[in-house]
N, C-alpha and C positions, 0 to 999 in steps of 0.2 A: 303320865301321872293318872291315876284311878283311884276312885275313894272306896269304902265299904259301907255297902248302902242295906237296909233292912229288906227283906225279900218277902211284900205281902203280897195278896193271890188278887186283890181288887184296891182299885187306884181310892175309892175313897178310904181304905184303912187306912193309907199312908195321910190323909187329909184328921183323919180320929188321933191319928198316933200323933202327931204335931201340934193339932188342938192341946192335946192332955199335955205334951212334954214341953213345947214352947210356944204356949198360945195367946202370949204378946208378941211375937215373931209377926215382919209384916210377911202376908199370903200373897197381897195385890197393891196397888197402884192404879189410880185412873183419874186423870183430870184434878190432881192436885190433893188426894185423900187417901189415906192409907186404908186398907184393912187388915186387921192383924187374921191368925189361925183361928183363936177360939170363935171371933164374928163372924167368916166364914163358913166354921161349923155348923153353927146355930142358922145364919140364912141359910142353908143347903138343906139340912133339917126339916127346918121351917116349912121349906117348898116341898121336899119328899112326903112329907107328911098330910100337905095340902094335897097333893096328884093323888095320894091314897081314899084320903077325901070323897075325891071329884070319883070315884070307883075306878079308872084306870086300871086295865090287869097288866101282870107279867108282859112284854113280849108288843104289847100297847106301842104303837109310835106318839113321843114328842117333839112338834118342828118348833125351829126358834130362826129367826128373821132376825138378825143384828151386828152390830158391828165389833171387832174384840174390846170387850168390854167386862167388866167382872160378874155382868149381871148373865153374859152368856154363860160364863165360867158356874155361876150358880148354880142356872138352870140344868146344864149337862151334869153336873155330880148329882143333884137331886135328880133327875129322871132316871140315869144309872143304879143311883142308889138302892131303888125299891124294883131293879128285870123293868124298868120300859128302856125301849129304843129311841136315843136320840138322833135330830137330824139338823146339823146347821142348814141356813140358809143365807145366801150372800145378797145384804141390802144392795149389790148393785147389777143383779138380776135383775132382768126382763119381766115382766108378765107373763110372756110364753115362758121364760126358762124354770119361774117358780112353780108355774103350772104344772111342768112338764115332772118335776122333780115332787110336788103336792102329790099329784095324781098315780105316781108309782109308789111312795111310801105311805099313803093315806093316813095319816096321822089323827090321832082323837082331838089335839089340843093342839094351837097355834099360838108360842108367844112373841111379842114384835114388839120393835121399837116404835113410838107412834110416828117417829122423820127422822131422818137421816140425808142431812147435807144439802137439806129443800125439799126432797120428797118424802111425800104426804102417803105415808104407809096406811094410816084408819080405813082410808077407802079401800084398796089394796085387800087388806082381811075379810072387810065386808064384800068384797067380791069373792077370794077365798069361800068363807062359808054360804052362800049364793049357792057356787057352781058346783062345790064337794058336799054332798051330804054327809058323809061320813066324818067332818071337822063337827064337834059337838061344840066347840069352846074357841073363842079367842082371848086373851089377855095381856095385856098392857106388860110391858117387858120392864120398862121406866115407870120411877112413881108419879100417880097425880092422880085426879079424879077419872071415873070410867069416860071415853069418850064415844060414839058411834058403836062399833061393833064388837071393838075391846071395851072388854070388863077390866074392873081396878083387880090389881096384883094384892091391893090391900084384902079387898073382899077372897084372893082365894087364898093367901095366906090364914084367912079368920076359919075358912073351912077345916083350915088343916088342923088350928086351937082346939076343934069341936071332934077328929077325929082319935080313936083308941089309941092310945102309945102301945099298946100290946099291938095294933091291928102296925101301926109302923114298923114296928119291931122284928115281927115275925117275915113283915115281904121283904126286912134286911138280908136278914138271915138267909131265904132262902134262894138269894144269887150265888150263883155258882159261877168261878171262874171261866167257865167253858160256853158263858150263857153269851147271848149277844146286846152288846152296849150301844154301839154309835153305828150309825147307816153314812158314809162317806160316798158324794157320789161324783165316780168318777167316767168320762167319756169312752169310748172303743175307736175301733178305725168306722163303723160304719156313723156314727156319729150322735148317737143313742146315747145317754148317759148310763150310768150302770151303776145300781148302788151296793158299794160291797161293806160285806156286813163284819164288823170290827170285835171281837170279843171281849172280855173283860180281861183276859190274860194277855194279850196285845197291846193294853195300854199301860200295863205293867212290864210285862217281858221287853220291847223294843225302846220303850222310854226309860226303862232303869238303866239300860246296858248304855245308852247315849250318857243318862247321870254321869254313870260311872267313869264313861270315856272322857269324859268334859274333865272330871275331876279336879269341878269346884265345889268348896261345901259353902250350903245357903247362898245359890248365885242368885244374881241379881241381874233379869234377861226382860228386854224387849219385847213385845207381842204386839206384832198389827198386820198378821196373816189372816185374811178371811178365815171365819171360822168352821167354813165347809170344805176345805180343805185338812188331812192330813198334820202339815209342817205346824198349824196351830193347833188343834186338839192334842195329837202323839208327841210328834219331835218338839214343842215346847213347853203346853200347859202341863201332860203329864211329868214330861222330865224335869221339869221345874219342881212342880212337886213333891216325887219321890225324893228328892234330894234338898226337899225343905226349904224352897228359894223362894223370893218375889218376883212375882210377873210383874212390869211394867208396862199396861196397857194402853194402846195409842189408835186412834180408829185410821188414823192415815200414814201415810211414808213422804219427811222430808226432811234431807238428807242433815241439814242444820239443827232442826228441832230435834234427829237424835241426838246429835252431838251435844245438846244442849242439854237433854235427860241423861246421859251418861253421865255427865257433870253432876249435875242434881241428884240424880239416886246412886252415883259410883254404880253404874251397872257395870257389870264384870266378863261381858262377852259378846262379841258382834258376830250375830248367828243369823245367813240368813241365804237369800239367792243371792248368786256372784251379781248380778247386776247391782243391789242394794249395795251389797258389800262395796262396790269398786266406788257406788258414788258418795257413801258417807267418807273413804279413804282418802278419795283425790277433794274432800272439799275444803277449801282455805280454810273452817274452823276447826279443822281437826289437826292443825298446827296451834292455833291459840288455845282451845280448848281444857281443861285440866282431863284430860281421858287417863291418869294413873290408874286407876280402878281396872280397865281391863286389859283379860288377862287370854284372853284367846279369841281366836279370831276362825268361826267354822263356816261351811257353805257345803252346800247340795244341790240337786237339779241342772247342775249344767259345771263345764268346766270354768276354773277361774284361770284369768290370763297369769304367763311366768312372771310379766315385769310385777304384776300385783304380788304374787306371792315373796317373791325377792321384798320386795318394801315392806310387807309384812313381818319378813322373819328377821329386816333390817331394823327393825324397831325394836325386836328382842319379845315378839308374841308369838303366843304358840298357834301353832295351827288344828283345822281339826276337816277333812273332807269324808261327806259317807255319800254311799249311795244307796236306795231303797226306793219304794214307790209304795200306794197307797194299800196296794192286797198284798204286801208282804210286812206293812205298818212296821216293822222297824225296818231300821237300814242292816242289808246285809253285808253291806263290807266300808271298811275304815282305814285312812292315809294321817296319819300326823304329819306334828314337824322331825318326824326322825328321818320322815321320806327326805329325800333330794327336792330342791327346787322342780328337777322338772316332771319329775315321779307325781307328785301332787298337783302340775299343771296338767297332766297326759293319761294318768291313772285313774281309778276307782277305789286304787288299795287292795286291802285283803281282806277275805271275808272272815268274819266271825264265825269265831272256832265254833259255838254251837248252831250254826245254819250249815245243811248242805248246799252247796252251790255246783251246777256242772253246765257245760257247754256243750249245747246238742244241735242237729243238723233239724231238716224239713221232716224227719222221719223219728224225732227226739232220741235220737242216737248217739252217745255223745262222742263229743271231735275231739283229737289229740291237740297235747299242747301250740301254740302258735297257730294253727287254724280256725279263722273264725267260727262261729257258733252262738246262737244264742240263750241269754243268761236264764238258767232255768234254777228254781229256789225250791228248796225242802224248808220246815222246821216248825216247832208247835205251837206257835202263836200268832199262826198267817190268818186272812180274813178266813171267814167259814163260807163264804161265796159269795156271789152275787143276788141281792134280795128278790125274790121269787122270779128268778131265773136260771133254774138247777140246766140248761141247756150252755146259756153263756158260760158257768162256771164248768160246766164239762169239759168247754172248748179251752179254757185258760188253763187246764190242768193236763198234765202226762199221765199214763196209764201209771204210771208207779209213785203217782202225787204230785209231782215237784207243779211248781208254778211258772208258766211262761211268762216271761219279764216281756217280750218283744224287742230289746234290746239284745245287740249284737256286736261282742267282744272277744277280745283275744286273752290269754290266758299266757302270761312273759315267765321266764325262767325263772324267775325270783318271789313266783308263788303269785302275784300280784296280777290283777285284769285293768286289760284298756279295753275304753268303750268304743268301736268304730261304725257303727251306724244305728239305726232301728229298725227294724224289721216292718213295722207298723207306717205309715204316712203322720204320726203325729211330728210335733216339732214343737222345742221348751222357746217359749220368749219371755225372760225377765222371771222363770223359776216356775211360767202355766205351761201345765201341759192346755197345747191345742191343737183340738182333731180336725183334720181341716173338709172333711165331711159336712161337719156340722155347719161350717161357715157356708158351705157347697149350697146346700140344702136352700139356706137361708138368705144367698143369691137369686138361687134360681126360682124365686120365688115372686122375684121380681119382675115389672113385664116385659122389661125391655131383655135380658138378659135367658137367654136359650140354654147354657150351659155352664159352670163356672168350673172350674179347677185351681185349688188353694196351695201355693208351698210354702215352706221356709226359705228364707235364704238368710244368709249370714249378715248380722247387724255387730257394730264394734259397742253397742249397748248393752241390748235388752239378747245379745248370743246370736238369735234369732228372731224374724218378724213374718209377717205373711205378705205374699204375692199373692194376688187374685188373677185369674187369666179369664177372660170375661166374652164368649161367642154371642153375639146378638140373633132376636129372634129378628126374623124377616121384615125390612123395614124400617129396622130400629134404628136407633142413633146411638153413638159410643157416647156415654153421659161421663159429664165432670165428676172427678173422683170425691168431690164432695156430697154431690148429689147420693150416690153410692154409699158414700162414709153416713151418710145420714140413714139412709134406709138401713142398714146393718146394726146401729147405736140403738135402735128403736124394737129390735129386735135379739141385741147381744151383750152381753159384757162386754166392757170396753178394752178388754184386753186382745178379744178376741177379732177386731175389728184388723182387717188387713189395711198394710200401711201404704200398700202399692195395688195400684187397679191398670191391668192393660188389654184390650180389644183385639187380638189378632184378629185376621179373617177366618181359618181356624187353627185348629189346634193339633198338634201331634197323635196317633191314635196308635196301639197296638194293634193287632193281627185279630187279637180277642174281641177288639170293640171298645174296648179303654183308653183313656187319656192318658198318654205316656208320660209319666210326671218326672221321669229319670232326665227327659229331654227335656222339659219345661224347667226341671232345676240347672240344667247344662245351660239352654239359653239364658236364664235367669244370671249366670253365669260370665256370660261370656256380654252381656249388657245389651242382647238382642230383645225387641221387642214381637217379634214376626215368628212363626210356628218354625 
């Protein structure tokens, strides 16, 4: 099933076009309060008009610090709206990690939630603008009076009243499809984040085509993806969007209190990583629940197990699996429920007849059918690169364009690709990519700890978790894995925190000098602790 959806060149016409046609239609949801299109409008406006204000040019970076909330969803169409660059930031970043991501997108303007979930974000800014000269402005994300370093959002709103509608009007105007929108920033193998730059045609082109695949009109969908992430900016607030639906915004994930907002807003689709997925499925209230309202059931980032999908399709919902990643902002290939049961546990699907897709070797050559190779992506609405790092975006592209996924699949008789490993050491746990570089890094930093080496290994939850292998400097003592878990929480997302810590005396090494990680996944394997 596939709807026909209006095909405009930037995400906020679709947001204009719904104001004017159904702008008592609700847009959002959040903590108990609706907003319909046309108020939407007007605060998006309001803000765009205010940034104008504040003298912000084209091309200007916006960061915003907050949880999925509509006040994020505001911010990002207003800064689009008039060519700035937006850049989520995830409230449960680190100081080093927002530093790290401040300090490569230099942003004029910081807006932030003042707390989130006990921390006390006011100082947090005022250390921001401290260390970054280049931050001009902080502002209050939520309403209230100005506190510490945030300025009230009312005061820059009032700027925006005092600025020309003609001076609004005209920086509408002159974004172009092809201009860059959002700074997404995503990790490499060596552990570096990278921020790839999203264009305006990318939040239209990959999210419409998802619409359309979903092909539900005016869905009613879920959102508590961090909002520096991808899967909530593209694959839900824009697809939601263009297709005139309500976002349901929730700043956390449990697994009941979906259950409980499907009820309450008849949300119409359980879209999310297979981990979410399996544990709103298997939880006792989704037997009592009234879940009539939805009507399919998608996931991405990681495979979902056969017994799941069989229960799924035993209930009489559709399915829906893609897969894509951040620099190629849509998904380029799609598995319904036409596929077989195990097609959509084992598969990718098929890609999308307007992406090229081909399977090339070490030398991007590409490999005949049944021989693995990795997934290399054409098409015109992939990121424009990585933000001022024209060397990284070299290295991620083929001489004749295509995009290296780092992913590494086989290409089946029936037109369709399985995914058989990565190319890369990253490894998805619970729908995050993590690079285990970075967690590397962030071990060895520690004093006890000479060396570290990070893998996945296979968890019946979250897909995959991290193994830490942990060489002591001379001296030292193998420390309680709590001890460890502590220093890394202080220093990481929590997601990124390995679940397992082990001491060998040492470790496996190549020929080259490297950590042989094929071997440390084989032990990891085989349930030895010892190199």
């Amino acid at each position: 099933m596939t709807l026909t959806l209006p095909v405009l060149s930037r995400i906020n016409d679709y947001l204009d076009l719904y104001a004017k046609n159904t702008p008592e239609a609700p847009a959002c949801w959040f903590d108990g309060t609706f907003t319909n299109y046309a108020e939407l409008a007007q605060r998006v406006d309001t803000l765009a008009r205010a940034f104008v204000g504040l003298g912000l040019r084209q091309g200007d970076r916006v960061a915003v610090l907050s949880s999925p909330r509509p006040e994020f969803l505001v911010s990002m169409l207003a800064a689009i709206q008039i060519g700035l660059v937006w850049v989520g930031l995830n409230p449960r970043y680190t100081w080093r990690e927002l530093a790290y991501v401040i300090a490569d997108a230099q942003p004029r303007v910081v807006l932030s939630l003042t707390a989130f979930e006990g921390r006390d974000f006011i100082g947090l800014v005022a250390r921001m603008l401290s260390e970054f000269q280049f931050i001009d402005h902080g502002f209050m994300l939520d309403r209230g009076p100005a506190v510490g370093a945030l300025e009230d959002l009312c005061f820059l709103n009032s700027i925006g009243a005092t600025t020309p509608l003609a001076d609004h009007v005209a920086r509408r105007n002159a974004v172009q499809a092809g201009d860059a929108a959002v700074i997404v920033y995503t990790s490499g193998s060596s552990g570096s984040p990278k921020g790839a730059v999203l264009p305006h045609r990318s939040l239209v082109y990959g999210p419409g085509v998802e619409a359309e695949q979903t092909g539900i009109k005016q869905p009613r969908v879920l959102c508590n993806f961090p909002i520096n992430h991808v899967a909530c900016v593209g694959d839900t607030c824009c697809a939601n969007l263009i297709a005139g639906g309500m976002l349901a915004f929730d700043e956390r994930f449990d697994p009941a209190h979906y259950l409980a907002l499907v009820e309450k807003l008849r949300l119409t689709q359980l879209a999310h990583v297979p981990t979410v997925v399996q544990l709103v499925l298997a939880h006792p209230d989704f037997q009592t629940r009234d879940v009539s309202s939805l009507q399919l059931v998608a996931w991405g980032g990681a495979a979902l197990p056969i017994d799941v999908v069989r229960s799924v399709r035993a209930r009489g919902l559709r399915m829906l699996a893609v897969y894509g990643m951040t620099e190629t902002v849509c998904n380029v290939t799609w598995a319904d429920d036409r596929f077989s049961d195990e097609a959509l546990a084992t598969t990718i699907g098929k890609p999308d007849p307007n992406v090229e897709l081909k399977l090339i070797d070490d030398n991007c050559v590409a490999v005949a059918d049944g021989q693995e190779g990795e997934i290399a992506v054409r098409h015109g609405a992939m990121m424009l690169g990585y933000f001022n790092r024209p060397e990284a975006t070299a290295t991620a592209m083929t001489p004749d364009g295509f995009l290296r996924t780092g992913d590494i699949a086989q290409r089946l008789s029936d037109g369709s690709y399985r995914l058989v490993g990565r190319r890369s050491e990253m490894y998805k746990s619970g729908g995050y990519n993590i690079y285990p570089r970075e967690i590397e890094q962030c071990l060895e930093e520690h004093p006890s700890v000479a060396l570290a080496a990070v893998v996945g290994v296979p968890d019946p939850v979250y897909q995959e978790v991290g193994l830490a292998w942990l060489m002591r400097k001379p001296g030292a003592a193998a420390l309680p894995d709590q001890v460890i878990r502590d220093w890394c929480r202080e220093r990481l997302a929590n997601y990124k925190i390995p679940k397992r810590f082990e001491w060998p005396d040492e470790l496996p090494m190549l020929p080259v000098g490297k950590v042989d990680k094929l071997q440390l996944k084989r032990n990891s394997q085989k349930g030895t602790t010892s190199a």
